[in-house]
N, C-alpha and C positions, 0 to 999 in steps of 0.2 A: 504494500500500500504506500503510494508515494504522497508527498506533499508536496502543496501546488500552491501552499499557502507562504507570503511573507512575512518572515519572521522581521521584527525590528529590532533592534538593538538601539535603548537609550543608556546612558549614564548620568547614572545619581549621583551626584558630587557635589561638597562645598567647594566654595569658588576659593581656590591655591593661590593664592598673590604671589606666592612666592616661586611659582611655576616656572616663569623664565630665568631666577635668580639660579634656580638649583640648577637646570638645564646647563646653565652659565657655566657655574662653579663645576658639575660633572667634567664639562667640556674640556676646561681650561686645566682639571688634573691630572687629563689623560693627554693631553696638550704637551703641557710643561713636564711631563714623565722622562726619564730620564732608558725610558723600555723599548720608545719606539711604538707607540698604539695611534691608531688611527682613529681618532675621537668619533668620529661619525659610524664607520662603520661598526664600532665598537656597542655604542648607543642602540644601532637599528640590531644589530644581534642581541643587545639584549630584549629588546622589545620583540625580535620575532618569537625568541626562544623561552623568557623569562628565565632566563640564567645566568644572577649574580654575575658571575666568575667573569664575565664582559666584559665589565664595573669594576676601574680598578680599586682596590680599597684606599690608596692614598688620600690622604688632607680628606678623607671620611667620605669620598665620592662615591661609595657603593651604598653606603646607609643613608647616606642625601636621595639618590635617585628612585630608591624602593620606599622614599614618603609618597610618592605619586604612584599609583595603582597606572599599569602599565596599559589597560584598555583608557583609563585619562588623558592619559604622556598621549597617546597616538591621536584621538577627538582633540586637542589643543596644537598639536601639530598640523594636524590635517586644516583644521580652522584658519589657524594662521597660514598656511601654506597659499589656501586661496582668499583668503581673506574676507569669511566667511563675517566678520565681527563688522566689516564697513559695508556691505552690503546690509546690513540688519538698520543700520543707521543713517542709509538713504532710501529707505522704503517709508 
């Protein structure tokens, strides 16, 4: 029996102010890393996978990034990506 039906996906969230702060700070520890990590790609693996180990622990950039619930991190990306927030505010 298949399903023909769509499913939605919303998310329940307080609004994170600090959203781009931590993204920031992830960024820039795997940045200034002394390892060689490629901050982006590091980021989208852990979002595809939810696997810590991405994340590197330095200056606390693994227990920063896992305040944001990883289906958030991606709706806030995706938002900002197209610019979903300006558009809400010339309708």
């Amino acid at each position: 029996m298949g399903s023909e039906n769509t499913i939605f996906f919303k998310v329940e969230k307080e609004k994170n102010e600090n959203f781009k702060q931590i993204l920031k700070e992830v960024y820039d520890a795997m940045a200034k890393s002394d390892k060689g990590y490629d901050p982006i790609s590091q980021i989208v693996g852990y979002i595809l996978s939810g696997d810590p180990t991405y994340i590197t622990s330095e200056k606390n950039a693994r227990s920063l990034i896992r305040q944001i619930e990883r289906d958030e991190l991606l709706e806030e990306l995706v938002k900002d990506y197209i610019g979903v927030n300006e558009w809400k505010k010339e309708q």
